[in-house]
Backbone bond lengths (Angstrom), bond angles and torsions (degrees), N, CA, C in turn:
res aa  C-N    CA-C-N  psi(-1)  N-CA   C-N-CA  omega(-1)  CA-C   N-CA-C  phi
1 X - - - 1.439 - - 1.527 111.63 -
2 X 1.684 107.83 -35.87 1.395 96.65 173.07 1.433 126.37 -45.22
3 X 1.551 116.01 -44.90 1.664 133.21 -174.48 1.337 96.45 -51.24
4 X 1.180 151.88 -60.66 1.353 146.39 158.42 1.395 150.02 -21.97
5 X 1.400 79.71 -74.63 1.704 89.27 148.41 1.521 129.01 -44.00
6 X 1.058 94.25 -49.38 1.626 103.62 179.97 1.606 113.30 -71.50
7 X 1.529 113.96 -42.20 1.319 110.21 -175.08 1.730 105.77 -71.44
8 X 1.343 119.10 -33.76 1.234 108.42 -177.36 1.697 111.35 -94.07
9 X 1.323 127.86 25.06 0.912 133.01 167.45 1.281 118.47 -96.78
10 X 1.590 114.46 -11.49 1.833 124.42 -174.87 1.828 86.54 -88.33
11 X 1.223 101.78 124.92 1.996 100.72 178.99 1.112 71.93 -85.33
12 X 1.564 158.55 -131.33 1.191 127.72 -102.16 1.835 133.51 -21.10
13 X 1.508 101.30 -55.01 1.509 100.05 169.70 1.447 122.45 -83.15
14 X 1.346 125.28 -0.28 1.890 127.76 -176.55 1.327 82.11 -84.16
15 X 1.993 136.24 -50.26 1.241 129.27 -172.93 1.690 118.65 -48.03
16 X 1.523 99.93 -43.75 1.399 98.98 -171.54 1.664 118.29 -81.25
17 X 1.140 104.55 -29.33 2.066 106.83 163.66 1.513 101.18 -67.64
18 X 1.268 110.96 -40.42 2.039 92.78 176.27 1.130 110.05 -74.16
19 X 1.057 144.66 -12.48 1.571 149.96 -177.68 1.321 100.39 -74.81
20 X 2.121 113.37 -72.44 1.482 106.80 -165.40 1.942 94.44 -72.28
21 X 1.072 140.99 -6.80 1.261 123.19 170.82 1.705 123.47 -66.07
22 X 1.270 108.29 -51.45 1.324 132.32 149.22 1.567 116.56 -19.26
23 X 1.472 103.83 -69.55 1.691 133.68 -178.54 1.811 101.53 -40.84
24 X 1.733 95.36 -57.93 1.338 96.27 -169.37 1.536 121.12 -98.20
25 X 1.585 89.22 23.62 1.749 90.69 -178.74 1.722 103.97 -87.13
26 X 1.757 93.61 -37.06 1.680 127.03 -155.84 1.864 83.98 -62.06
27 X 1.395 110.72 -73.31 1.438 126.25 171.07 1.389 127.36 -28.27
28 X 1.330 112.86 -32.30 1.749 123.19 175.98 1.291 95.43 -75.13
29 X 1.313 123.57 -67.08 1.416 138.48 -133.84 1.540 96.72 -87.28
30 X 1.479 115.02 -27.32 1.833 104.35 166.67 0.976 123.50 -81.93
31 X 1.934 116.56 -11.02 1.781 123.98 -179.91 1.768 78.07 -70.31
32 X 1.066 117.35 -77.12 1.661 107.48 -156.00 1.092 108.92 -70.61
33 X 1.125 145.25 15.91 1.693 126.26 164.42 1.349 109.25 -105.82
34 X 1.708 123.52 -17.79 1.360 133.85 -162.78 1.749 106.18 -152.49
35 X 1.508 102.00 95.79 1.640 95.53 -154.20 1.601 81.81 -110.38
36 X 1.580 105.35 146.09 1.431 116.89 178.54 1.711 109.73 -67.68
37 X 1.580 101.20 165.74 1.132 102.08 -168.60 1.670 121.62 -55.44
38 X 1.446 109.79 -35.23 1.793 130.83 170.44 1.622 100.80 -43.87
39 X 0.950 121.15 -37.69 1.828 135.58 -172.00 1.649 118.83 -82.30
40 X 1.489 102.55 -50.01 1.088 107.68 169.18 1.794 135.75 -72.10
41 X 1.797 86.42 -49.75 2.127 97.73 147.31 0.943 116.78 -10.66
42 X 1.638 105.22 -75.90 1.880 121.33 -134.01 2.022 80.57 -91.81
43 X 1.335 149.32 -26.42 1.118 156.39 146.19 1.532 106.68 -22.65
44 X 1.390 128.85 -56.27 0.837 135.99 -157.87 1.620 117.68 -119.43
45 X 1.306 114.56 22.84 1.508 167.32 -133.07 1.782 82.34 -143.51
46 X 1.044 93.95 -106.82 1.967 117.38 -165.78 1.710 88.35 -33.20
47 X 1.441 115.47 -53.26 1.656 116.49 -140.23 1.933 79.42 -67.17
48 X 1.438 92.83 -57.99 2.199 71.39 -159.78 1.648 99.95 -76.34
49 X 1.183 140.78 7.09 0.889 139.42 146.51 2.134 118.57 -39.93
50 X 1.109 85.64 -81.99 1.859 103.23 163.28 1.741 108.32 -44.32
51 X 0.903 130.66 -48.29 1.438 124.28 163.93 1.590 109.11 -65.12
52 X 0.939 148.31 -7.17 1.591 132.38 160.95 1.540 112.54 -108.52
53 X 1.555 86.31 160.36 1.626 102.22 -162.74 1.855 105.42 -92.73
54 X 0.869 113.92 157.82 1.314 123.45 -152.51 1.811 95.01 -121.30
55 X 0.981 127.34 131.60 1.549 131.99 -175.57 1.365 117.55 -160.52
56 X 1.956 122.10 115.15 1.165 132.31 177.43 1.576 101.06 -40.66
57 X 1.482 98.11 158.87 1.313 135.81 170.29 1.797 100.90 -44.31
58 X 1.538 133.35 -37.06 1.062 143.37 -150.47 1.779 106.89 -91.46
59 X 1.658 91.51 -55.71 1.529 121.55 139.48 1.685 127.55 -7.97
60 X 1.307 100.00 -47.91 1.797 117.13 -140.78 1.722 83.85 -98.46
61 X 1.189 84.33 -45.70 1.755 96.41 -162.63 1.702 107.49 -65.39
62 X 1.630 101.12 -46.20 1.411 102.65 162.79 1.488 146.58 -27.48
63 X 1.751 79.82 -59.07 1.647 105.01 177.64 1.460 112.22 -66.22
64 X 1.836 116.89 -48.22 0.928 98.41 167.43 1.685 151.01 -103.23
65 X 1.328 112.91 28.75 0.875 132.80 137.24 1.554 151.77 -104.94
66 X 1.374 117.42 144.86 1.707 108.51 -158.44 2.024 90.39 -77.71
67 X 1.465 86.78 -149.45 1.699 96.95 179.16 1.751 118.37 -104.52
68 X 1.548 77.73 -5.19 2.274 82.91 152.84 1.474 109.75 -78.23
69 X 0.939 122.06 -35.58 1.408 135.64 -146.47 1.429 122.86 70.24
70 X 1.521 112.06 46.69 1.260 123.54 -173.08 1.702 87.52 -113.51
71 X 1.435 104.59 162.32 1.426 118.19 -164.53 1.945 95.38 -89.11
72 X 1.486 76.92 110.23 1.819 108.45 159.87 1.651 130.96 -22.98
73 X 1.206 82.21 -81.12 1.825 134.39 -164.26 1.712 91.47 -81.04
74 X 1.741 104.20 114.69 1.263 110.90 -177.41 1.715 99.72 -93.06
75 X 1.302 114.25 -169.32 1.250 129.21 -179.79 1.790 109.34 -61.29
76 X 1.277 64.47 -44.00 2.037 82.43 -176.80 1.651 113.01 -55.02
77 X 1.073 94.49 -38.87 1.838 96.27 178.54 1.658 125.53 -88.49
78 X 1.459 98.84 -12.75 1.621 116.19 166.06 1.333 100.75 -83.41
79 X 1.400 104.90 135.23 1.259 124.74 -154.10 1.870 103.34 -139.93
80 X 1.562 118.08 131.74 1.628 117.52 147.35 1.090 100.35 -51.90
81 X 1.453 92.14 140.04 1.767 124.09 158.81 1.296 107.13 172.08
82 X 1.686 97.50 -160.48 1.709 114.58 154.62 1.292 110.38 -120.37
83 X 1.585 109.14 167.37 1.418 135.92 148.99 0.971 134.45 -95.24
84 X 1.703 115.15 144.59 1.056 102.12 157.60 1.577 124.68 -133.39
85 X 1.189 108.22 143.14 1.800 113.06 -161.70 1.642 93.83 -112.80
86 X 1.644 90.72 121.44 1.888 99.07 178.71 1.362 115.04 -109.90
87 X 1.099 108.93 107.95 1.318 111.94 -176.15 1.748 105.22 -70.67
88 X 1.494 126.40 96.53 1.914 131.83 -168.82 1.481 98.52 -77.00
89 X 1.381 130.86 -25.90 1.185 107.70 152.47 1.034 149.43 -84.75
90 X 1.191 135.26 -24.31 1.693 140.83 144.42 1.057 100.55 -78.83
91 X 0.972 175.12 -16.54 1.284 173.95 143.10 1.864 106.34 101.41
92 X 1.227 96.34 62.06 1.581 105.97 -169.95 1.891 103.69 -109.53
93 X 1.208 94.83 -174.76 1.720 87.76 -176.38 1.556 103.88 -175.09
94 X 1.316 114.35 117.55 1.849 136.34 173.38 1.590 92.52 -80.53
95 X 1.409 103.87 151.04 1.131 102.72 166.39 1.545 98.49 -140.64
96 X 1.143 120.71 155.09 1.702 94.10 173.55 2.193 91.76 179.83
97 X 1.438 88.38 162.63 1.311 93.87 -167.99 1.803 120.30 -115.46
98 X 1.317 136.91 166.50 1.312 138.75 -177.65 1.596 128.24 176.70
99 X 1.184 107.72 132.43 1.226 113.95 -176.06 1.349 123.16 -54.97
100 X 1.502 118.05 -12.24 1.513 134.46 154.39 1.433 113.81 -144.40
101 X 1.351 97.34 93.61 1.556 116.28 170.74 1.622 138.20 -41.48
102 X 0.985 95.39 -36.11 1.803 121.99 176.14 1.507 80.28 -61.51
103 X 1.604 118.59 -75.19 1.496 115.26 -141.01 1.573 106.73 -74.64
104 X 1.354 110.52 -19.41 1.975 111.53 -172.60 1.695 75.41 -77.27
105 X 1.313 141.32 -91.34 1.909 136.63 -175.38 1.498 92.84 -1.65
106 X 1.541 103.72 -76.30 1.844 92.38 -155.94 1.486 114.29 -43.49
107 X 1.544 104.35 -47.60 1.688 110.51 -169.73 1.325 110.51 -65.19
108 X 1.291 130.31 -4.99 1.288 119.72 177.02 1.691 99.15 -110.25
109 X 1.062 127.81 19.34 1.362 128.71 170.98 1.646 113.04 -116.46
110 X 1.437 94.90 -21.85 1.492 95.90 -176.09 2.095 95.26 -101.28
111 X 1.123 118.92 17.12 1.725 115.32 169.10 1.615 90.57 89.57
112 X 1.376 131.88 30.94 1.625 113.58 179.78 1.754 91.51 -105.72
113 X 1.018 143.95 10.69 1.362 145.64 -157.69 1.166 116.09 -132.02
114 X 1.324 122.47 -158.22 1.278 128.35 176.65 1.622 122.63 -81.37
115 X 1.576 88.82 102.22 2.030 120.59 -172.99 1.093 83.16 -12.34
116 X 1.524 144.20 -97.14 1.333 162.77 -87.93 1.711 101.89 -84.59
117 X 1.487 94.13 -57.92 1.456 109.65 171.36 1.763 118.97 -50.57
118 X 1.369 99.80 -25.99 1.664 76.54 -156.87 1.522 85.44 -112.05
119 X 1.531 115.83 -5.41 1.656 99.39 168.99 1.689 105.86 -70.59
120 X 1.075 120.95 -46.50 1.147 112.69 -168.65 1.658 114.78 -55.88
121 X 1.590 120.26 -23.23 1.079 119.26 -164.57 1.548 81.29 -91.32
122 X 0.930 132.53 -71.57 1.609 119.98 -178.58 2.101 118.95 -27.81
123 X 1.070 104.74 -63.05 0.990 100.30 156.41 1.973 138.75 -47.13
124 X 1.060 96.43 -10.05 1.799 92.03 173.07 1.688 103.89 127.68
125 X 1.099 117.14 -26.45 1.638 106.39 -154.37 1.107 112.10 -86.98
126 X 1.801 124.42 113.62 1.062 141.21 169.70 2.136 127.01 -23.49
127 X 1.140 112.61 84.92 1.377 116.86 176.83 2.126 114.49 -89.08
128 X 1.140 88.49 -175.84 1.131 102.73 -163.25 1.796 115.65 -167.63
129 X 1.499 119.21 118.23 1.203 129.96 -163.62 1.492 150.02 -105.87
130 X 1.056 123.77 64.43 1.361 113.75 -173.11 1.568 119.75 -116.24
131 X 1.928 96.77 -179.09 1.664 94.16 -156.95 1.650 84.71 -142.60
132 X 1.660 111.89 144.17 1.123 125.85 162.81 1.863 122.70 -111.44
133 X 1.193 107.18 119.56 1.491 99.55 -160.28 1.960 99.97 -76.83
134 X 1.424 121.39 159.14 1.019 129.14 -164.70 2.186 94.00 -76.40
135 X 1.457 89.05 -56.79 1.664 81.57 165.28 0.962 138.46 -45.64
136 X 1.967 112.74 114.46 1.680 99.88 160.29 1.732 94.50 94.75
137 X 1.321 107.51 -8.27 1.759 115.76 179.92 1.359 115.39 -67.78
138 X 2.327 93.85 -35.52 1.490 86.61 -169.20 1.695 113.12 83.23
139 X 0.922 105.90 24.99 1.796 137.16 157.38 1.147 130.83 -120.93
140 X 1.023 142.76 119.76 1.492 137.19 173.41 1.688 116.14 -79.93
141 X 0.870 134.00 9.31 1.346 134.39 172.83 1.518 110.32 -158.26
142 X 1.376 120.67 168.07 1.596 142.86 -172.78 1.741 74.87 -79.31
143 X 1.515 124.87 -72.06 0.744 131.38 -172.21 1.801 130.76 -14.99
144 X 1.058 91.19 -85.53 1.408 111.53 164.40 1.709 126.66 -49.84
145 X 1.261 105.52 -35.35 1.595 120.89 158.37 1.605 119.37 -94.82
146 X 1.126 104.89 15.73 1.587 115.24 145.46 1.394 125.62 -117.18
147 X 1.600 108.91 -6.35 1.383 92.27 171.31 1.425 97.36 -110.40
148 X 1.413 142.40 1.83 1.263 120.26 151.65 1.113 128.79 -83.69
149 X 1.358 138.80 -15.21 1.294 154.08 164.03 1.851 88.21 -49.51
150 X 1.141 104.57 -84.62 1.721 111.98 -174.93 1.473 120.71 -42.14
151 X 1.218 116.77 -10.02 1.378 135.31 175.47 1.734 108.50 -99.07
152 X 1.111 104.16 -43.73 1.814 90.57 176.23 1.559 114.48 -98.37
153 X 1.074 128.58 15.59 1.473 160.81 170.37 1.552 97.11 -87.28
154 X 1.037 129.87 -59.01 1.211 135.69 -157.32 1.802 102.39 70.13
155 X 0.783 127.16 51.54 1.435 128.78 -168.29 1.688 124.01 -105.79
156 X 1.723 104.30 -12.07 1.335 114.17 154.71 1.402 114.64 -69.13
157 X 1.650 102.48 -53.20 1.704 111.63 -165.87 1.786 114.87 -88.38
158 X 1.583 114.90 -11.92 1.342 97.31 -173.93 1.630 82.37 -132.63
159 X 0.944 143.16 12.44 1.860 132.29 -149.87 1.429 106.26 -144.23
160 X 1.294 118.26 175.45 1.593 145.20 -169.17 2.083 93.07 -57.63
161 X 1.184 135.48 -36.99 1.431 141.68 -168.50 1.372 92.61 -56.95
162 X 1.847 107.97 123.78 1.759 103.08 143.69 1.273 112.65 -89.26
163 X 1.256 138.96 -2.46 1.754 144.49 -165.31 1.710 85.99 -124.28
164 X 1.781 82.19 156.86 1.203 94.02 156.40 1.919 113.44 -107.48
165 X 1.122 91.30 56.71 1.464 96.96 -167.54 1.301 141.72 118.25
166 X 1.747 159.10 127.86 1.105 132.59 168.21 1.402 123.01 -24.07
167 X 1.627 118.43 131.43 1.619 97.88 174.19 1.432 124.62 109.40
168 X 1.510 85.91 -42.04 1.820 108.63 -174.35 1.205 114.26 -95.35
């Protein structure tokens, strides 16, 4: 205890630990009161994320097809955005974008997409599906709401993505 005392008794060095303490109080407290735009995105990422419904591969096919097996889902209900395809057993995740969402889903279920994805679904591994429309997202581009989607996904660094996005 003596070593202490003594070291924090020299004000030159008690000044400089209250300083960088100070430094990194100022620094915490402006990450959370004033979060950069990367922070706020992927924030607003999760939120309309949590507002859409999530539906197996089995699901998808359902919805979009009637009981002919003629296609359902008019133009009107295909929608810009992205997807996202969760792979629940590896716990991996595609993210990817299209001017008709329904139809980029199908093609990556029927092998028109990214290999990786649809071997695994061929092979057995439990997925899971949803889509965020570009409207009303609060994005100005497919763009930009595909590379934050792919960013709070982690889907460049741990998932089915070789990009981090168109562009990127």
């Amino acid at each position: 205890m003596d070593i202490f005392s003594e070291i924090f008794s020299r004000s030159d060095f008690a000044y400089d630990i209250r300083f960088y303490f100070l430094a990194l109080f100022i620094g915490v407290l402006l990450y959370v009161l004033f979060p950069g735009k990367d922070r706020r995105s992927i924030q607003k990422i999760r939120k309309l994320a949590r507002q859409q419904l999530e539906v197996t591969p089995d699901e998808f096919f359902a919805i979009r097809s009637d009981r002919d097996g003629k296609e359902y889902i008019s133009k009107g209900f295909d929608f810009a955005g992205v997807y996202i395809i969760h792979n629940r057993t590896k716990h991996k995740y595609y993210v990817g974008q299209g001017t008709n969402v329904m139809d980029r889903i199908s093609q990556h279920l029927m092998g028109h997409g990214n290999g990786d994805v649809y071997a695994d679904y061929v092979y057995g591994d439990r997925f899971a599906i949803s889509a965020l429309a570009l409207e009303n997202s609060g994005f100005k581009t497919l763009d930009d709401l595909e590379r934050y989607t792919i960013m709070t996904y982690k889907a460049y660094e741990k998932g089915y993505n070789r990009t981090r996005g168109n562009g990127v």
